[in-house]
C-alpha positions as CSV (number, residue, x, y, z in Angstrom):
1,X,156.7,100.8,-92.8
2,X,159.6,101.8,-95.3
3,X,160.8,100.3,-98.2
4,X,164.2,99.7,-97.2
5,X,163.8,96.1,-95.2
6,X,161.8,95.2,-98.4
7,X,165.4,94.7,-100.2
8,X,166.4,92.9,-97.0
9,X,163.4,90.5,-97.9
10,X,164.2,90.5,-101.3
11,X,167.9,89.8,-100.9
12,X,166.4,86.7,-98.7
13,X,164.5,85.1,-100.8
14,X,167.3,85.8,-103.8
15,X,169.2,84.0,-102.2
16,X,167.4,80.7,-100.9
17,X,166.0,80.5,-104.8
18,X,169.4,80.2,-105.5
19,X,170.6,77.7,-102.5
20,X,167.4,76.1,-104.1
21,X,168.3,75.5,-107.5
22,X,172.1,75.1,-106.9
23,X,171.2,72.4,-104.6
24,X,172.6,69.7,-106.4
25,X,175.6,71.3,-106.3
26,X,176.1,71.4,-102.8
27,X,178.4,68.1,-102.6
28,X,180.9,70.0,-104.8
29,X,180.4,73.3,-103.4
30,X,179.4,73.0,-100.1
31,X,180.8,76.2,-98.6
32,X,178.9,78.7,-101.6
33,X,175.7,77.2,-100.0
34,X,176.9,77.6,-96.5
35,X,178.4,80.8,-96.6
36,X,177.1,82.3,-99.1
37,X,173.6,81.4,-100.1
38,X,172.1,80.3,-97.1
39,X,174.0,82.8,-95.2
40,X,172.3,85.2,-97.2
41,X,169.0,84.5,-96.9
42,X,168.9,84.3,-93.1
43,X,170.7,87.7,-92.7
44,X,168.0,88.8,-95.3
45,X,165.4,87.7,-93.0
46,X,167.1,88.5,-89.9
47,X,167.1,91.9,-91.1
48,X,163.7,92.2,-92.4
49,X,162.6,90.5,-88.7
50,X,164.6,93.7,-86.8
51,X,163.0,96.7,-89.4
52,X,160.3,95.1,-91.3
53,X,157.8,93.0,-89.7
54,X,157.4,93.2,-86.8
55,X,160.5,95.9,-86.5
56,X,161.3,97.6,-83.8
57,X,165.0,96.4,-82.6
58,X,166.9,99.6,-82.6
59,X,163.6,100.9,-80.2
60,X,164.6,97.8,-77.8
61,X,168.2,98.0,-78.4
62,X,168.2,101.4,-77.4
63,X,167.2,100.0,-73.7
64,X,170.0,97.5,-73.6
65,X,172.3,99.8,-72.5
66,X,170.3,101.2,-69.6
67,X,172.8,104.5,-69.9
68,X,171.2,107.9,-70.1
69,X,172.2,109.0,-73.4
70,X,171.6,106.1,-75.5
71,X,168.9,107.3,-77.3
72,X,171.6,109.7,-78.6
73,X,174.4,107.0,-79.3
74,X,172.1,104.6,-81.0
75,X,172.1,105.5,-84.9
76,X,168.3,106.1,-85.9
77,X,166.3,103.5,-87.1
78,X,166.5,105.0,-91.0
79,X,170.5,104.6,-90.4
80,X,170.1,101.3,-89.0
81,X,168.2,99.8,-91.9
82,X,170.3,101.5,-94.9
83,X,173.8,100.0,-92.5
84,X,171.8,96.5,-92.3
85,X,170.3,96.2,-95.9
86,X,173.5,97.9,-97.8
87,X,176.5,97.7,-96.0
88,X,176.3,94.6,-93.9
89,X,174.7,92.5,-96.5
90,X,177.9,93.6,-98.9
91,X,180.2,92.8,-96.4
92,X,178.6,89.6,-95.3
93,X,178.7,88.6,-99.0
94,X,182.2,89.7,-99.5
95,X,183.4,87.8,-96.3
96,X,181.4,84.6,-97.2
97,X,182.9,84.4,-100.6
98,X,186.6,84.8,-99.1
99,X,184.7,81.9,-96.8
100,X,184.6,79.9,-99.7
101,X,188.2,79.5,-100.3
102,X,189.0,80.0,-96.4
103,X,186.5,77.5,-94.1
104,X,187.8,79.0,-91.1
105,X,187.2,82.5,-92.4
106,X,183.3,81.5,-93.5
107,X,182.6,79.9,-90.3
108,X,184.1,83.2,-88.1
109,X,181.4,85.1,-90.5
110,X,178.9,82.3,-89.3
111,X,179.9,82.6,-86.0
112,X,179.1,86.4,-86.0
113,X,175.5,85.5,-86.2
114,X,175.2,82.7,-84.1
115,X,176.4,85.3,-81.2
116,X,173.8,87.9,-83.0
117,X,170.9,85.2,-82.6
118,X,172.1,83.7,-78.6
119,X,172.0,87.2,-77.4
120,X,168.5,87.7,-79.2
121,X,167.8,84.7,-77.3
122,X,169.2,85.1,-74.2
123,X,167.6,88.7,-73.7
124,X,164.4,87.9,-74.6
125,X,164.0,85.0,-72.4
126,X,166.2,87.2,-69.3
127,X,164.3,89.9,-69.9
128,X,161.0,88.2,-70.9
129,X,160.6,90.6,-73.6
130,X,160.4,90.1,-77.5
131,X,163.6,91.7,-79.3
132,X,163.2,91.7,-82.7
133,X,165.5,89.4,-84.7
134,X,165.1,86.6,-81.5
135,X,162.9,84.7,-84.0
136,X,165.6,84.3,-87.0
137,X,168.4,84.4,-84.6
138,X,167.3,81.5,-83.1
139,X,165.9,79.3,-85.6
140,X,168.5,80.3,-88.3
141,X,171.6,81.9,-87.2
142,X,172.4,79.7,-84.5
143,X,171.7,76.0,-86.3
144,X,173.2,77.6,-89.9
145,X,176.5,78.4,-87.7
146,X,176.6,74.8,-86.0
147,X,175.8,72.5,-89.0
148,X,178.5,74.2,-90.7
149,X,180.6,73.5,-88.4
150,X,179.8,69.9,-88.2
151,X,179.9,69.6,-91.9
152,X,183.4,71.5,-92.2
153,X,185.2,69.4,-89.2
154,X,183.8,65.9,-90.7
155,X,184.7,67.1,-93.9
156,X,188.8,67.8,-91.9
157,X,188.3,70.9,-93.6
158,X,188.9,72.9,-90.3
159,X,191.4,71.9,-86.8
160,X,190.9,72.6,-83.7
161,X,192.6,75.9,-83.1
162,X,191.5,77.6,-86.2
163,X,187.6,76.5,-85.5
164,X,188.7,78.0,-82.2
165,X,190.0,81.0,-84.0
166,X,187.0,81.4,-86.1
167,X,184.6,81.1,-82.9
168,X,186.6,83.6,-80.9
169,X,187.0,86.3,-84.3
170,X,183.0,85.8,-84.6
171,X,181.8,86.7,-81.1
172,X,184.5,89.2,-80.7
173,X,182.9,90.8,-83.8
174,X,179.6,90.4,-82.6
175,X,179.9,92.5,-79.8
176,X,180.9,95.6,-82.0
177,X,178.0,97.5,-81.8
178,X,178.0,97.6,-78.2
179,X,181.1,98.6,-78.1
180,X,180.7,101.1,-80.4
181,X,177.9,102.3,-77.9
182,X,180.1,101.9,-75.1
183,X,183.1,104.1,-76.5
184,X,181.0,106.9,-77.5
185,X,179.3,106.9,-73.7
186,X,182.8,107.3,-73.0
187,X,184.0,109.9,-74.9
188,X,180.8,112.2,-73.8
189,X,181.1,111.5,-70.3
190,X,184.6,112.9,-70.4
């Protein structure tokens, strides 16, 4: 096992100490714990499910696409983890602060996960196989992106079409790596 979904892990529990000990603060700044902290923590799990323990998504991912050169199109697993534990968890970060002064912009970051953890669901139970990251996905992405939801439209801190917005930016967004698969198919095939 490398090192590298270690700092996943690390960032994870970082960040629910903090969600921990800020929690008092929570009624006056809900979104930091929402989009930040707790964010945080599950995409440090997430992460750490999917190239940790029990590892083993980009091997499974790889057979999503059911196209002959995806071994090939799939970054490795080494290139996965550094993306995952550097650049997604600095982005995700970034994002959720903006989030904080922006609830529509926080919950399109939550909303990229909840999509991330249904299709963990959805094809491990279709294809009645484990994919790492089903676990966190399910039990943290998708409730973290509903309950703060709930909390910003009782709170009238969101409308209709921007929670709409925010859904639609999220799954969209989700979907990225696939296409990213998909283009590079593409441009090989032609």
């Amino acid at each position: 096992m490398r090192l590298i979904p270690f700092i996943s892990l690390t960032v994870a529990v970082f960040f629910a100490l903090v969600a921990w000990k800020r929690r008092a603060e929570f009624e006056t700044r809900p979104y930091f714990h929402w989009f930040l902290y707790l964010h945080l923590a599950a995409v440090g799990l997430h992460q750490f499910e999917e190239y940790g323990w029990p590892g083993g998504f980009r091997d499974i991912f790889v057979t999503v696409f059911n196209i002959d050169m995806a071994e090939s199109l799939v970054p490795s697993t080494l290139s996965l983890e550094i993306l995952n534990a550097f650049g997604l968890t600095t982005i995700f970060g970034l994002i959720g602060w903006l989030g904080t002064r922006v609830p529509w912009v926080g919950l399109g970051l939550l909303f990229v996960n909840f999509s991330n953890g249904f299709f963990h669901l959805v094809y491990s139970v279709t294809q009645m196989v484990y994919i790492p990251g089903a676990v966190t996905g399910t039990v943290l992405y998708m409730p973290l992106g509903l309950l703060a939801a709930r909390h910003a439209i009782k709170r009238d801190d969101i409308d209709g079409p921007r929670l709409l917005l925010a859904f639609a930016l999220g799954t969209l967004t989700s979907f990225l790596p696939f296409i990213q698969v998909w283009i590079a198919y593409a441009l090989r095939k032609s």
